[in-house]
N, C-alpha and C positions, 0 to 999 in steps of 0.2 A: 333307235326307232323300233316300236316292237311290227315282227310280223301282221298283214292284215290278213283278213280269212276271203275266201273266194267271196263271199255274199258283197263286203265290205269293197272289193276290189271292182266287180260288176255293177254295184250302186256309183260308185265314180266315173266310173265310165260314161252309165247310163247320163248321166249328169253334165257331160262333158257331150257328150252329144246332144242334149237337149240345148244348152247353152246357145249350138249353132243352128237350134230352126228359126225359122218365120218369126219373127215377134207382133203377126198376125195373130200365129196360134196360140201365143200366149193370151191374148184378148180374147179369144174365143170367150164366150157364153159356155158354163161349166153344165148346164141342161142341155147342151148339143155336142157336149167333149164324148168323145169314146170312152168308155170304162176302160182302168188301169186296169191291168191283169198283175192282179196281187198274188199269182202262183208262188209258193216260197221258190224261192232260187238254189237248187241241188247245193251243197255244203259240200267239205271232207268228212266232216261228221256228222253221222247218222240223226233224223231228227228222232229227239228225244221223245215218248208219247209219256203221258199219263198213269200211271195203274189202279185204272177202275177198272168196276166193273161192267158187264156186259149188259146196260138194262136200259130199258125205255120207259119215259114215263105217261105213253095214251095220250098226248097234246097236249096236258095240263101248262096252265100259263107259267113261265116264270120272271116273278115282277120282279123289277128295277126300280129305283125312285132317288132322283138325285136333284142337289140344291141348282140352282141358279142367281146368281149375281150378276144385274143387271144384262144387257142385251151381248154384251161382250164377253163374256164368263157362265161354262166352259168354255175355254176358245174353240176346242173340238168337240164332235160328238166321237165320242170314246164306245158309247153301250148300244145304241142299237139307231139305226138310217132305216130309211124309207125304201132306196133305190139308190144305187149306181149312177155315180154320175162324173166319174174321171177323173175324181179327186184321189189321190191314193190313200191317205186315210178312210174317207167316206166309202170307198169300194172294198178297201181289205175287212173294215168292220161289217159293213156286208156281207162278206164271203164269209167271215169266220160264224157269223149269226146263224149263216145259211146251215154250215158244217153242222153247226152243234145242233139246230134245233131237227134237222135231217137224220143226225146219227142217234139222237135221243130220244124222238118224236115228241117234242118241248115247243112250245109257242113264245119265244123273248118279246115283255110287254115292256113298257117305259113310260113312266112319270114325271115332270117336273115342278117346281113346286122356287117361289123364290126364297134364296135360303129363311128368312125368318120363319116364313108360313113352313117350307119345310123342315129346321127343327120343333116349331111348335105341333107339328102334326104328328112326328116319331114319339115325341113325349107323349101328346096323347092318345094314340094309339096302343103305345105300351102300357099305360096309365090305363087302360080302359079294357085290357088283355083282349086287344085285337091282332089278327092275323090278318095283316093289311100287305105288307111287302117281305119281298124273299132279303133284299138287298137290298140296301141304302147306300147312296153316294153323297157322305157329306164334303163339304173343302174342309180343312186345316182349321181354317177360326171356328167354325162351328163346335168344335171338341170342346173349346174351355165353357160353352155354352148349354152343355150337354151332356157330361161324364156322371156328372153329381145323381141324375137321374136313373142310372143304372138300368140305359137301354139297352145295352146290348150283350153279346153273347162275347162268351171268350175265344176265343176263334181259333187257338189251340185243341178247342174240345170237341171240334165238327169233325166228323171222318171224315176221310178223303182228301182234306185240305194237306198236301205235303208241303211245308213251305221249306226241305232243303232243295225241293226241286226249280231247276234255273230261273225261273217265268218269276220267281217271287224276289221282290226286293230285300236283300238278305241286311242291309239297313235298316229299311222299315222298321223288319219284325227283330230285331235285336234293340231296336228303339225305342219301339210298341210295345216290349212284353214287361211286362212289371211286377215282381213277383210273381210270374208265373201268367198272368193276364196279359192278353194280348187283344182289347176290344177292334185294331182297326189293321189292313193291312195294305198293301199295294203291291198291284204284278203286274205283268206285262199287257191286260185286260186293260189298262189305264193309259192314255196319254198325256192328260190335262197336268198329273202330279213332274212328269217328263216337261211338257210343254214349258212348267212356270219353277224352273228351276234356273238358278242365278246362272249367269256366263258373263264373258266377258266381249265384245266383240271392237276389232280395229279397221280402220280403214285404210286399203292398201296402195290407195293413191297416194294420201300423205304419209305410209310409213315410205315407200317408194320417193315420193319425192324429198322428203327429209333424211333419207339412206338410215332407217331406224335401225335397219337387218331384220333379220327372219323372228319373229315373235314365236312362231313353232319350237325353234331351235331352243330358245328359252324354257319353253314349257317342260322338252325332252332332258334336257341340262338339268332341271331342276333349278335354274336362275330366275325361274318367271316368280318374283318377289314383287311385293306391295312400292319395295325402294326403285326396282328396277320400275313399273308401272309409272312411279314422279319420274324418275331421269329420261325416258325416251318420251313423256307425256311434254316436256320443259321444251322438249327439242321443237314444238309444232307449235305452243301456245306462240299467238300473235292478237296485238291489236291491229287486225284489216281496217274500222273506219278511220284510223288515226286518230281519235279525240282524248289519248289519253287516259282511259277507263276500259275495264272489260264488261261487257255487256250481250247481248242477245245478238249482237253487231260481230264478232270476233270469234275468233280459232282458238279453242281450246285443247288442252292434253290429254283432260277427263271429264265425260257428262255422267253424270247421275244423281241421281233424287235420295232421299231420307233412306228408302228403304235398302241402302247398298250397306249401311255401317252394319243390320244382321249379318250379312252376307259376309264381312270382311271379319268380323266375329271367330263364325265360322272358317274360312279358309285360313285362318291364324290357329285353327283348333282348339279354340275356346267353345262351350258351350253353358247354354242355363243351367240345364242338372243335365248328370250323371249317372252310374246306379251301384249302392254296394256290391257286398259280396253275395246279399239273397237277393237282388235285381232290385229292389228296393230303391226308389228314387232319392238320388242328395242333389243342395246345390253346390254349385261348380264354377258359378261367374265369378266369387269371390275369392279372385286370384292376384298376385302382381303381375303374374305372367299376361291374364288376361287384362289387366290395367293397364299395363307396358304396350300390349302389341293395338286395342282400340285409342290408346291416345295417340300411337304413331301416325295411324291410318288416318285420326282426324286431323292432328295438326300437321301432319307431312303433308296428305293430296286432300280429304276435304276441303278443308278450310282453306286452302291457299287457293283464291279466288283469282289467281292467272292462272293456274293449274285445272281449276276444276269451277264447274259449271253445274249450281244445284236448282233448280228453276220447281223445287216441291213448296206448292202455295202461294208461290207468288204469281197476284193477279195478272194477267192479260201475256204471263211469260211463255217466251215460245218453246216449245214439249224437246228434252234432251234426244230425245228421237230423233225427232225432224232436223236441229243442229245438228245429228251426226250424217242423215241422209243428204242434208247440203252442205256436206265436208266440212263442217264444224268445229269437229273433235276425232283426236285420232285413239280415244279408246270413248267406248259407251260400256257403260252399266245395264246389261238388260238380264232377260230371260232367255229360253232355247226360242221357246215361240214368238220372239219377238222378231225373229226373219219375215214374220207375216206381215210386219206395220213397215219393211223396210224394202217393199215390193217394188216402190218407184226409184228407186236409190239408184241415180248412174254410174256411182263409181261400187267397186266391187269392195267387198268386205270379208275379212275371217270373224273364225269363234276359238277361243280359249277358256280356258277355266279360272275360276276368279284367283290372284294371286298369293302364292304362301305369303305369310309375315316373315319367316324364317328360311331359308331354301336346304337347312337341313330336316325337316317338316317331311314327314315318310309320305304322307299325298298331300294330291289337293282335293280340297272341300270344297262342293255347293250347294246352297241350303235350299232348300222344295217348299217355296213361300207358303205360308200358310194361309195366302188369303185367296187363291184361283186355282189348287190344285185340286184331286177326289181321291179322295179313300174307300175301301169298299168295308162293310159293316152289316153289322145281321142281329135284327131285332129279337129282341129276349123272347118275345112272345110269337116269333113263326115257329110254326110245327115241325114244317117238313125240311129238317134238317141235315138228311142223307142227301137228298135232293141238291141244294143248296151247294152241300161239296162237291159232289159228283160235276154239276156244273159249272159253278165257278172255277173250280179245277181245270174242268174241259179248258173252258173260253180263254183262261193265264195261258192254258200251254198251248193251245193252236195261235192265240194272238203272237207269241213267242218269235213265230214262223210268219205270220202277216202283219199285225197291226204295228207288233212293232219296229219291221224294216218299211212299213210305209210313212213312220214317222220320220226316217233318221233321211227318206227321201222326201218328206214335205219341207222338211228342216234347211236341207241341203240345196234342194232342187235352182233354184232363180239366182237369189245374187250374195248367198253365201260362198265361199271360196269352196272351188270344185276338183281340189287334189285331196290324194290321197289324206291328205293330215289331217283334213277336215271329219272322217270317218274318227279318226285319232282321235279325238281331240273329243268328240258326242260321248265315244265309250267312257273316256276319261271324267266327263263332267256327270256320267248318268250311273258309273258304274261308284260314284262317292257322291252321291248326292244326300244332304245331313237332312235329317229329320231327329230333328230336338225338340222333347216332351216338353222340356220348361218354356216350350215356343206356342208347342200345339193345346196346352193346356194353362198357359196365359194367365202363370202364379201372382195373383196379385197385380194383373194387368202390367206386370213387370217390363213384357217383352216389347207391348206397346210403347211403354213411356222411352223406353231406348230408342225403338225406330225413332223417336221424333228427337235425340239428343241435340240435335241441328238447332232447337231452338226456332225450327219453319213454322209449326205451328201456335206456337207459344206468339211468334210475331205475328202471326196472321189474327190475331183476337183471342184465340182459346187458350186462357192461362191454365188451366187443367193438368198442361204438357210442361213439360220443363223446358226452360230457359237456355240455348247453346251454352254447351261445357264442355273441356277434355277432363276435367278433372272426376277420372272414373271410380275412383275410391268413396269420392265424397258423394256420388251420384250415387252410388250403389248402398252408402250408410241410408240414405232416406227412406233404402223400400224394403232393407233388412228383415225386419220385424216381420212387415206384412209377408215379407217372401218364405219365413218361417212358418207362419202362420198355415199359410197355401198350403202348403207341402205339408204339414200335418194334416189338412183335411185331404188331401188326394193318397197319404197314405191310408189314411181311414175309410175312406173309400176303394182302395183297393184290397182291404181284407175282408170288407162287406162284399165285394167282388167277389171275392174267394170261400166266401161261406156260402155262397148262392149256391 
């Protein structure tokens, strides 16, 4: 078990004692909660600042404009709150707002816009060479939507922007940069990309009552495999109504929906594309390796329907959620942020990272769905581009020290499991979290048609999708072509990128 750092060890704590107050206080109305004091919490090592320069910029505004999906998405507000209100995310973004626009003399303004209106406004805004926004925050699917148009900036080319410094997700930008282009990024300024990133979570009632052992111990072992996931998942499946059939009624091993086989992709180390030797994107899906380890995942615990529970589309079905909150299932397929949907849950629950295919597999992998996360992004046509760095810069590296240990205590806080491992276990899943291009730029609609391999959508009416299959060789011959096709306009596109 690797050492944890004072911050890590004092958030358990804190955790551990909230656990035992009032579950009055937890009802509280959050317009009457005290504001959380998002002070960083003293470290052994010194915090890291910035290296800018010493300048202010006269209260000029600096605008934000980020997508929205539906009422639910962002799950957080990440860029900029009204007021304090006790929430630790909501008051650290506060504070760090406070910092920068006090130490800058800068006014942080904010936009939202729901995503369609919001990429149709960036295009035409750029299209019309207006200087409208400093900063855009699109999600993930918005990119295949919007690259072509050559909105934005290379983000390599801003001063001040260091992304070896820690605030920055050194994923991302090894992900993002493409022959030199690097249009999008992510730091610690973000939580939404954090929030909706794959895990795995158990429940510790039924690993307890089933003596499953310690699933921690798996993870540190290097054992926590897709096989191991079936065999201690086998040990819980029951049919509770008795009638013979598994159904909405009965105890499962594994809940989750279409969107887990990206994810299991991933944590097998398989990805869409790749990139040469000049950063140049290839693809990559077309492997045995990656053949081998997505057919095990579906015909091992997908598809074996006493094993697993996929309720994506089908009418009036009750949500893998709520089965795992009334001790349903002793593993769930979610997100980080998915502790928020699991607030009435009476029995207590861990988080893990989703499981290698292989447990000689150097880490584990979890992919940052591209359909509820933000990226931050800077239109071709703003000016004031010092600017820009100077304070994005700021806001990664003070959030660094606020925003985002207030995440890993919004995460933690209620009825996520409250030892140490759990601190373990957030680093593990955030510090390899995949962001695959051939995801966020959706070659040939490629990446879609896999999410639905389940054949859920294909049976709900929209033949569009394809039809449930393991058979991934022959899956993958049908979008070949097209998937070649892709990738030569996205590399044409990026040496028009490069001529700009």
């Amino acid at each position: 078990m690797k050492a944890k750092s004072i911050v890590a060890l004092l958030l358990a704590g804190l955790m551990l004692l909230s656990s035992c107050s009032n579950a009055a206080d937890k009802n509280s109305a959050v317009t009457t909660a005290a504001p959380v004091d998002t002070t960083p919490v003293e470290t052994e090592e010194p915090k890291i600042e910035p290296e800018l320069p010493d300048i202010t910029f006269d209260g000029k505004d600096f605008r934000f404009y980020q997508y929205e999906n539906s009422d639910t998405y962002p799950r957080f507000d990440e860029i900029w709150v009204e007021d304090q209100n006790g929430e630790p995310i909501n008051d650290a973004v506060y504070k760090r707002n406070s910092v920068i626009e006090e130490k800058y003399k800068t006014k942080i303004t904010f936009t939202t816009d729901d995503y369609i209106t919001f990429m149709d406004n960036v295009k035409k805004y750029v299209g019309a060479s207006e200087d409208v926004y400093d900063v855009v925050l699109p999600m993930g699917h918005c990119v295949a939507h919007m690259y072509t148009s050559n909105v934005f900036y290379n983000l390599h080319n801003i001063e001040y922007l260091d992304f070896e410094k820690p605030w920055w997700d050194q994923n991302a930008i090894e992900s993002f940069t493409l022959a030199g282009y690097m249009p999008f990024a992510v730091s610690d300024m973000l939580v939404n990309d954090k929030s909706e990133t794959a895990a795995i979570y158990f429940n510790k009632k039924l690993a307890a009552d089933y003596n499953v052992g310690s699933i921690y111990e798996h993870v540190y072992n290097n054992t926590w495999t897709m096989d191991k996931l079936a065999e201690l998942g086998k040990m819980t499946s029951e049919d509770l109504n008795g009638d013979s059939q598994f159904n909405d009624e009965d105890r499962y091993g594994f809940l989750a929906g279409d969107e887990a086989v990206t994810a299991f992709l991933y944590s097998a180390g398989g990805r869409f594309v790749s990139k040469d030797g000049d950063g140049y994107p290839i693809l990559s899906f077309q492997s045995e390796y990656n053949y081998t380890a997505i057919q095990y995942y579906l015909e091992t615990i997908m598809y074996d329907e006493r094993l697993t529970r996929n309720n994506s589309f089908v009418a009036d079905a009750k949500s893998t959620t709520k089965m795992f909150e009334e001790d349903q299932g002793l593993f769930l397929y979610g997100q980080l942020g998915t502790t928020q949907d699991l607030r009435e849950m009476t029995s207590d629950f861990g988080i893990v990272p989703v499981p290698k295919y292989q447990a000689s597999q150097e880490n584990y992998a979890s992919e940052a769905l591209v359909f509820k996360g933000s990226l931050i992004a800077v239109p071709i046509t703003t000016q004031n581009t010092e600017m820009i760095g100077i304070i994005v810069e700021a806001m990664s590296a003070e959030s660094k020290y606020t925003v985002r240990p207030a995440f890993y205590d919004t995460v933690l806080k209620d009825k996520a499991t409250r030892d140490a491992e759990s601190v373990d276990m957030l680093d593990i899943i955030i510090d390899n979290m995949v962001f695959d291009v051939g995801n966020y730029y959706n070659l040939a609609y490629f990446a879609d048609y896999f999410l639905r391999i389940t054949g859920s959508v294909y049976n709900s009416g929209n033949k569009a999708y394809p039809q449930r299959t393991s058979d991934i060789a022959s899956f993958y011959a049908k979008y070949e072509k097209q998937m070649n096709k892709a990738l030569e306009d996205l590399i044409e596109t990026i040496d028009e990128w490069n001529e700009m």
